[in-house]
Chimera marker file (.cmm) of the C-alpha trace (Angstrom):
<marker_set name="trace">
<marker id="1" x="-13.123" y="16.426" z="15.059" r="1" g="1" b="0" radius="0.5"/>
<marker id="2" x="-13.782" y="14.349" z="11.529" r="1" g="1" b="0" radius="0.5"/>
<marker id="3" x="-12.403" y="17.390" z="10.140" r="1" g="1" b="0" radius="0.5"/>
<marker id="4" x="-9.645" y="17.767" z="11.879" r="1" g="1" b="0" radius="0.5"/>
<marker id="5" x="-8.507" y="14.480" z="11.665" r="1" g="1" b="0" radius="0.5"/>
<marker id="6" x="-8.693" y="14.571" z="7.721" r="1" g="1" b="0" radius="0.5"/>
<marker id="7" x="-6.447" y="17.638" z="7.673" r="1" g="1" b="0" radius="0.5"/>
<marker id="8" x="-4.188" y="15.757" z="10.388" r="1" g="1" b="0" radius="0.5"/>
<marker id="9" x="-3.986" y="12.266" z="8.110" r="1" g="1" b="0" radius="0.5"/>
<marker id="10" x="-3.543" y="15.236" z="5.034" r="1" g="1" b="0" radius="0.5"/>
<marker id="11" x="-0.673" y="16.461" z="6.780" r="1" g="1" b="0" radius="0.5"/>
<marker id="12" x="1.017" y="13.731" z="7.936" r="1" g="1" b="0" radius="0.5"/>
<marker id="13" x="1.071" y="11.720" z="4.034" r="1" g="1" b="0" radius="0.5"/>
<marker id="14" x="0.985" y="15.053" z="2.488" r="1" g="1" b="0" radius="0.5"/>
<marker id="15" x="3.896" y="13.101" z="-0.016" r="1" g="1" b="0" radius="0.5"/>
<marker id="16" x="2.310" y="9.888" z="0.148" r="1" g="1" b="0" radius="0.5"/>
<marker id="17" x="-1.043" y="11.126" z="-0.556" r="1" g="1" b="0" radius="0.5"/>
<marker id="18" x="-0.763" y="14.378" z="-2.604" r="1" g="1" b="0" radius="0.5"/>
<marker id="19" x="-3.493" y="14.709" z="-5.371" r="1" g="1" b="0" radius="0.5"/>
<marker id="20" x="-3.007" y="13.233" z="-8.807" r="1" g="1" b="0" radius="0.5"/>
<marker id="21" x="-0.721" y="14.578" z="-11.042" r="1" g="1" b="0" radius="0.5"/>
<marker id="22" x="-3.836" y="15.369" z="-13.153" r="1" g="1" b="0" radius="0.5"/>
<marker id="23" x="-5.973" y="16.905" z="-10.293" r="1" g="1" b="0" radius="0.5"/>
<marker id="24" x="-7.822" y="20.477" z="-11.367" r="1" g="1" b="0" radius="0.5"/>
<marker id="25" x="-7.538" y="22.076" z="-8.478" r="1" g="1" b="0" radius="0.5"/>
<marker id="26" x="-10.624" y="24.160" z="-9.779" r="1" g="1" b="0" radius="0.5"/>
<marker id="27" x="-12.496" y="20.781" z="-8.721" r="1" g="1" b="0" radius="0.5"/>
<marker id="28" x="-11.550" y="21.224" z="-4.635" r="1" g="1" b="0" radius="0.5"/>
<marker id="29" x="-14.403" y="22.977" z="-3.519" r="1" g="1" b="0" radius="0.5"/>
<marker id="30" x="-16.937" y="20.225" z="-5.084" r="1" g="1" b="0" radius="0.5"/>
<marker id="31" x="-14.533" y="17.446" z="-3.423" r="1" g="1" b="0" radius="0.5"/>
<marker id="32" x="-14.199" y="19.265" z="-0.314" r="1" g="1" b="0" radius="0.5"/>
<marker id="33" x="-18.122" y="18.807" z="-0.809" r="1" g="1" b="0" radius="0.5"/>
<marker id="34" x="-18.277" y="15.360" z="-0.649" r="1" g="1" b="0" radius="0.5"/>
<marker id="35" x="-19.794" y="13.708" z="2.440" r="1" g="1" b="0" radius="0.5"/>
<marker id="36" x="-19.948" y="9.950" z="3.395" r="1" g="1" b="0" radius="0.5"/>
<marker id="37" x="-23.824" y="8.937" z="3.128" r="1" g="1" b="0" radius="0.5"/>
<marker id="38" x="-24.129" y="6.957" z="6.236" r="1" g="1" b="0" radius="0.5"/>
<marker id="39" x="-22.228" y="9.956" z="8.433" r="1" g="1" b="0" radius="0.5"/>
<marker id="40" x="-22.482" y="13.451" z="7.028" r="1" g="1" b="0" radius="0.5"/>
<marker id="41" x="-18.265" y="12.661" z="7.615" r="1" g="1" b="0" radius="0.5"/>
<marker id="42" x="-15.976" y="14.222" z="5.037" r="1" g="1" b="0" radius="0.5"/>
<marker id="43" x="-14.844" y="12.152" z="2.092" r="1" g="1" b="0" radius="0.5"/>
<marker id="44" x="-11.747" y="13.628" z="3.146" r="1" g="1" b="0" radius="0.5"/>
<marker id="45" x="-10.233" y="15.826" z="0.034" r="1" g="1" b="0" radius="0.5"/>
<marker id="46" x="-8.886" y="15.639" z="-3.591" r="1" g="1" b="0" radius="0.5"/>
<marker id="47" x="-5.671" y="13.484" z="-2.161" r="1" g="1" b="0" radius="0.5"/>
<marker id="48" x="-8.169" y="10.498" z="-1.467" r="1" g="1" b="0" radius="0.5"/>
<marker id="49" x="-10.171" y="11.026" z="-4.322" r="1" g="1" b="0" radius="0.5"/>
<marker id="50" x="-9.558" y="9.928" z="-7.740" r="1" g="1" b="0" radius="0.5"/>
<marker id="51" x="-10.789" y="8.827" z="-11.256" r="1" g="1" b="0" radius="0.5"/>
<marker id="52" x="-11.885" y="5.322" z="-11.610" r="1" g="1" b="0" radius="0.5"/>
<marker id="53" x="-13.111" y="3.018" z="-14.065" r="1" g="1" b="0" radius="0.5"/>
<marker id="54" x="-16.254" y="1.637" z="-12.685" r="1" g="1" b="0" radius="0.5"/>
<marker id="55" x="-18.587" y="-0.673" z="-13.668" r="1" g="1" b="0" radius="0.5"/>
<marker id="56" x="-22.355" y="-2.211" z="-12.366" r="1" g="1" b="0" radius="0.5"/>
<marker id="57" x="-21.759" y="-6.281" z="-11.564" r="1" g="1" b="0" radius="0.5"/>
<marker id="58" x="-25.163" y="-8.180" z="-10.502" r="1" g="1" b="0" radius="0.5"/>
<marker id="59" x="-26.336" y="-5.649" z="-7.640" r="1" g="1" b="0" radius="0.5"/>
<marker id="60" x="-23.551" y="-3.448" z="-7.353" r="1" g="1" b="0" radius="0.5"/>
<marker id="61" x="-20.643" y="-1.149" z="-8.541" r="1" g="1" b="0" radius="0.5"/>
<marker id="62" x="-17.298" y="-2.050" z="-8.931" r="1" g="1" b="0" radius="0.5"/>
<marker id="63" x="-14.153" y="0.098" z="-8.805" r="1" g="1" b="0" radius="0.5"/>
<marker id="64" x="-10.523" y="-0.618" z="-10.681" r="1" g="1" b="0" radius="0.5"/>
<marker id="65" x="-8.094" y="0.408" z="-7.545" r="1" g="1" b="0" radius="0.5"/>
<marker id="66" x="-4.414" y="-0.642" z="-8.535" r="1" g="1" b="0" radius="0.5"/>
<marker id="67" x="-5.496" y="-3.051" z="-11.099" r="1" g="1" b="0" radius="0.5"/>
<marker id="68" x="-8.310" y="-5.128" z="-8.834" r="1" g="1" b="0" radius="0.5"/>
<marker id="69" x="-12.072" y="-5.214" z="-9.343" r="1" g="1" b="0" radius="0.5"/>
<marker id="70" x="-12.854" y="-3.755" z="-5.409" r="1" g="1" b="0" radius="0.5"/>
<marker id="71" x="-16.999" y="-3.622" z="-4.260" r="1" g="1" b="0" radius="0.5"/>
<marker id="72" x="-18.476" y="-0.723" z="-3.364" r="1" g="1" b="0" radius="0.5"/>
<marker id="73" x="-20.055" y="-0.469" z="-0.417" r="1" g="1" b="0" radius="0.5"/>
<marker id="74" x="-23.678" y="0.267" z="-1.169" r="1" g="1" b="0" radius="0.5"/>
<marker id="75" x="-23.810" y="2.405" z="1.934" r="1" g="1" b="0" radius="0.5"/>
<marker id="76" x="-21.025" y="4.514" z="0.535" r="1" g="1" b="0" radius="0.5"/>
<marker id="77" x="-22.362" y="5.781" z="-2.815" r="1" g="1" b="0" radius="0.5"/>
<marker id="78" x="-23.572" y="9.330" z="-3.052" r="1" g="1" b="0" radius="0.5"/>
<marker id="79" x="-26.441" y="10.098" z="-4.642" r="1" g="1" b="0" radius="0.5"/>
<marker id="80" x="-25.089" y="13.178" z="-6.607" r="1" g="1" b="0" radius="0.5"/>
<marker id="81" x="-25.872" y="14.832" z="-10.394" r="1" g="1" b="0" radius="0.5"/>
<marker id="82" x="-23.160" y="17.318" z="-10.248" r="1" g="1" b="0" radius="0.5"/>
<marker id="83" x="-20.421" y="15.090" z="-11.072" r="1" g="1" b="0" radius="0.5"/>
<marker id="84" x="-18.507" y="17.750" z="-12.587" r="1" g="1" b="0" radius="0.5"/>
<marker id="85" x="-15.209" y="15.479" z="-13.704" r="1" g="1" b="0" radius="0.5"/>
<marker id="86" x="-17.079" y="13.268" z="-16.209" r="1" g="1" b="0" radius="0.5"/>
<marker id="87" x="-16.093" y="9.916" z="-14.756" r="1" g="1" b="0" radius="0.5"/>
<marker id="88" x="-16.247" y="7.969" z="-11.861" r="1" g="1" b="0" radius="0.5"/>
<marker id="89" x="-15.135" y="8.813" z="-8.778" r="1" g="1" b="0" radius="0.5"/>
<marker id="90" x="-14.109" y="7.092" z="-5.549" r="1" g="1" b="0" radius="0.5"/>
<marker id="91" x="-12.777" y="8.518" z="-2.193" r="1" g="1" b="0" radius="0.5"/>
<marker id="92" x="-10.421" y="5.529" z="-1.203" r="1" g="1" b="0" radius="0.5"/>
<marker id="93" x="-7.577" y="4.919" z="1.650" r="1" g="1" b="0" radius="0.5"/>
<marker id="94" x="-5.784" y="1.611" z="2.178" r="1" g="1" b="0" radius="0.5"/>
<marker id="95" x="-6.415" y="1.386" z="5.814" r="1" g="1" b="0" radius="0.5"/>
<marker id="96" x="-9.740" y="2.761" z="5.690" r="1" g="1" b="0" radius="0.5"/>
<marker id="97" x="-11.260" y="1.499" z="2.507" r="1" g="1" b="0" radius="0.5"/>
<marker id="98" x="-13.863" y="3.143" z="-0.100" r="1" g="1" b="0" radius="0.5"/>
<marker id="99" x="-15.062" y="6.273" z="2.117" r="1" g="1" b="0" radius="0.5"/>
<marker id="100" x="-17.365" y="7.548" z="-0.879" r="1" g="1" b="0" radius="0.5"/>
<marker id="101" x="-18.200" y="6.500" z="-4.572" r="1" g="1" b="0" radius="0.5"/>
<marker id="102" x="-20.019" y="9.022" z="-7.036" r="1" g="1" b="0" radius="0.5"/>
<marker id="103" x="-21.298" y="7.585" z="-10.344" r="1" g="1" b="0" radius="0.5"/>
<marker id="104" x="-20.010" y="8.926" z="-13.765" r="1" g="1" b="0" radius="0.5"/>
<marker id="105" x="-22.515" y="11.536" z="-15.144" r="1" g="1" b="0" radius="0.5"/>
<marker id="106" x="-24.909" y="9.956" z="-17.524" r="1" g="1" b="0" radius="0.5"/>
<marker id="107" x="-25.159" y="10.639" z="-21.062" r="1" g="1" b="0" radius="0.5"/>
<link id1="1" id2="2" r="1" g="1" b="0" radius="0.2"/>
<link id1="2" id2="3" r="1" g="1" b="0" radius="0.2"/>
<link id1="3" id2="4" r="1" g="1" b="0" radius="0.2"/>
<link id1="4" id2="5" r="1" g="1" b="0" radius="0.2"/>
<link id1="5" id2="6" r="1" g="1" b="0" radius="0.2"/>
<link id1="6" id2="7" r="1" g="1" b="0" radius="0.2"/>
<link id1="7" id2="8" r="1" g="1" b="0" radius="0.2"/>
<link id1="8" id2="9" r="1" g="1" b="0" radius="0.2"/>
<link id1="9" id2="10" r="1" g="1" b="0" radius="0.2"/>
<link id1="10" id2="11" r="1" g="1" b="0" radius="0.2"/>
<link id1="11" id2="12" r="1" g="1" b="0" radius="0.2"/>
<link id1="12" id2="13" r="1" g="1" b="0" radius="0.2"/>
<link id1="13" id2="14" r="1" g="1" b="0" radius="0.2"/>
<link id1="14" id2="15" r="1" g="1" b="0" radius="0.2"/>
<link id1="15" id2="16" r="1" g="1" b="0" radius="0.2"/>
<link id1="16" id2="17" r="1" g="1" b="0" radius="0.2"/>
<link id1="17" id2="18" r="1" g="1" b="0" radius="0.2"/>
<link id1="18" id2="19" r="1" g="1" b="0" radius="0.2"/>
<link id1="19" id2="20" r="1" g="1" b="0" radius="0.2"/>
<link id1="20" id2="21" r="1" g="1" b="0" radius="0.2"/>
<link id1="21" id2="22" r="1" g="1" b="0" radius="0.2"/>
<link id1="22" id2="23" r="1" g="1" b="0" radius="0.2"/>
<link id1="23" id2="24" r="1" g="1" b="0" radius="0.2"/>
<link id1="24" id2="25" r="1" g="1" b="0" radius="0.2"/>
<link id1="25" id2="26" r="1" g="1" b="0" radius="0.2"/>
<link id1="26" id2="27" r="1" g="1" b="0" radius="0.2"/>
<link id1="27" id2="28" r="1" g="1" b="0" radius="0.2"/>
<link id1="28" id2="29" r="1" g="1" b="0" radius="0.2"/>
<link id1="29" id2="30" r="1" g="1" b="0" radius="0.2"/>
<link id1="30" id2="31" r="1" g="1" b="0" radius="0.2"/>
<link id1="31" id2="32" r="1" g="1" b="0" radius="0.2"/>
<link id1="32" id2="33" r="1" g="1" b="0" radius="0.2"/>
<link id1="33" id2="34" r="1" g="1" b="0" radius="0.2"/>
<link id1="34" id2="35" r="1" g="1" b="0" radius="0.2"/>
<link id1="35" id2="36" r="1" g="1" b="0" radius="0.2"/>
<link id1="36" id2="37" r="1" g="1" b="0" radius="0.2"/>
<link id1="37" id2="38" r="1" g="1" b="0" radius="0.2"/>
<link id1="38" id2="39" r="1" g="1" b="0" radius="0.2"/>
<link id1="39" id2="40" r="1" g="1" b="0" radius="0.2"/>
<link id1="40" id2="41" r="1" g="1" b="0" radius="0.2"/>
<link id1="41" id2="42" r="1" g="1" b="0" radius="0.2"/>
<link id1="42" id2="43" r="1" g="1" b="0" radius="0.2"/>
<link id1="43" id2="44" r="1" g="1" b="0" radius="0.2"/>
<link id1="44" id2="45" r="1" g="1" b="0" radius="0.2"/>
<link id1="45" id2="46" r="1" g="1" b="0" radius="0.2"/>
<link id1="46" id2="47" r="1" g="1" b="0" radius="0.2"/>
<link id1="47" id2="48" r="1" g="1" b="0" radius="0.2"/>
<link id1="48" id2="49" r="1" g="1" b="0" radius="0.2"/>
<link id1="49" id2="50" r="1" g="1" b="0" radius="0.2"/>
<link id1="50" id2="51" r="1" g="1" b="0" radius="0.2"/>
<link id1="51" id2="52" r="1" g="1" b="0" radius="0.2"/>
<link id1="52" id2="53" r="1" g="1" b="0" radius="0.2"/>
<link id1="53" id2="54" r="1" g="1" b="0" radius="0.2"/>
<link id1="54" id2="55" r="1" g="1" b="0" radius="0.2"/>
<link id1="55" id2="56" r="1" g="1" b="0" radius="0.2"/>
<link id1="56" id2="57" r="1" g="1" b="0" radius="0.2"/>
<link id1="57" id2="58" r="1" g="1" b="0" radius="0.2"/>
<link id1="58" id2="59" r="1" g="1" b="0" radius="0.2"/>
<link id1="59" id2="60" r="1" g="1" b="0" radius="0.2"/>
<link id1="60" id2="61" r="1" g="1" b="0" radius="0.2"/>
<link id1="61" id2="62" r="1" g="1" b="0" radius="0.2"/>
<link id1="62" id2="63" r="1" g="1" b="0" radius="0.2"/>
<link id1="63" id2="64" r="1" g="1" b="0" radius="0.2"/>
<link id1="64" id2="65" r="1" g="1" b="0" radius="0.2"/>
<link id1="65" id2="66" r="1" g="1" b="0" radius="0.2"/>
<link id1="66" id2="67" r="1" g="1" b="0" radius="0.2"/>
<link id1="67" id2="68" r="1" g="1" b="0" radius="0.2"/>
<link id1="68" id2="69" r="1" g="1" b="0" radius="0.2"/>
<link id1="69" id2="70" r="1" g="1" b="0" radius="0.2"/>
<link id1="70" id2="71" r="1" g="1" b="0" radius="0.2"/>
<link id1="71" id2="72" r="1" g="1" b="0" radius="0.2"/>
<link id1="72" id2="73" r="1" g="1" b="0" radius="0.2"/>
<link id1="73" id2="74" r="1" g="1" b="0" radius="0.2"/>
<link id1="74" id2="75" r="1" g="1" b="0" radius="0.2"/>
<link id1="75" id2="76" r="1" g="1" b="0" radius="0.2"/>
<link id1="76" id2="77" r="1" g="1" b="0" radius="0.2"/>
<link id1="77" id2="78" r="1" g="1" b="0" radius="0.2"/>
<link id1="78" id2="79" r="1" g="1" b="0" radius="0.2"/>
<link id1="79" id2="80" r="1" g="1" b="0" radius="0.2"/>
<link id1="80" id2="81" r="1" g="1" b="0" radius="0.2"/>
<link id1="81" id2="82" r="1" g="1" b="0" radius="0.2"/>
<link id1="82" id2="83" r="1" g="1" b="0" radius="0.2"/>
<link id1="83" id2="84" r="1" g="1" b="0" radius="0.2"/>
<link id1="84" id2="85" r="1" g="1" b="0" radius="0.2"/>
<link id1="85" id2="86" r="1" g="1" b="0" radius="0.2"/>
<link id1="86" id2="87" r="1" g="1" b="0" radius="0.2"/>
<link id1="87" id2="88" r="1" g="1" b="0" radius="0.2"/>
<link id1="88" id2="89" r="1" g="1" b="0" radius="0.2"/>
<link id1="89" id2="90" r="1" g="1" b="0" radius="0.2"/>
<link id1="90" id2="91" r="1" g="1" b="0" radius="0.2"/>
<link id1="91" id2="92" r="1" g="1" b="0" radius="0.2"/>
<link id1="92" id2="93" r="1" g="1" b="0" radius="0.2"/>
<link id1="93" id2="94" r="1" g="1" b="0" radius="0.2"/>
<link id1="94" id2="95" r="1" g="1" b="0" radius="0.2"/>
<link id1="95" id2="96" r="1" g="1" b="0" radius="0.2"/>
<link id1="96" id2="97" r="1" g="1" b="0" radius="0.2"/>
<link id1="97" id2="98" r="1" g="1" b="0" radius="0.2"/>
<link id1="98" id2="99" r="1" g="1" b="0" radius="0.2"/>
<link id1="99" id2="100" r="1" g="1" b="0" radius="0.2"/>
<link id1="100" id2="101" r="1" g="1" b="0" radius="0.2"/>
<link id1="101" id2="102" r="1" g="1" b="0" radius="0.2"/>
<link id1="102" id2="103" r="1" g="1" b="0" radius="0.2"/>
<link id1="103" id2="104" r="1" g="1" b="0" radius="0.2"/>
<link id1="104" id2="105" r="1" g="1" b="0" radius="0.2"/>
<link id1="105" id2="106" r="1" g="1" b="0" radius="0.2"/>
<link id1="106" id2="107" r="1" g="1" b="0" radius="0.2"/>
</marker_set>
């Protein structure tokens, strides 16, 4: 069902929510990957996902979504090392929020 209903929301805003104009599409496997901490749900796909400037405030991280400092969630950052895109990441819809946030590889 969580997978259907991703490819469902993916058809329906396939123009509203089409990847970046910068997306590698080599990349869709490891974002097809992605899986929401709490859940084992789907992130969803490369449409919801993007590059982000992020940044570590007091106890948490912080995303830049249309020009506003958002929270994360702490329950919505994945522990992962493969970051394979060399920034930031966060899995975001308006209605729904930040499904999934993947730190930047570290130097």
């Amino acid at each position: 069902m969580p997978a259907a209903f991703c490819a469902a929301l993916l058809a329906a805003g396939a123009a509203r929510a089409a990847p970046p104009p910068d997306a590698d599409t080599a990349l869709a496997p490891w974002f097809r990957s992605l899986q929401q901490p709490r859940t084992g749900l789907s992130c969803c796909s490369i449409a919801d996902c993007r590059r982000v400037d992020a940044r570590f405030s007091d106890d948490h991280y912080e995303v830049l979504i249309d020009g506003t400092w958002k929270p994360v969630p702490p329950e919505t950052v994945l522990e992962r090392s493969d970051n394979p895109t060399g920034r930031a990441i966060v899995c975001y819809t308006p209605v729904r929020g930040i499904l999934c946030f993947i730190k930047a590889p570290e130097s």
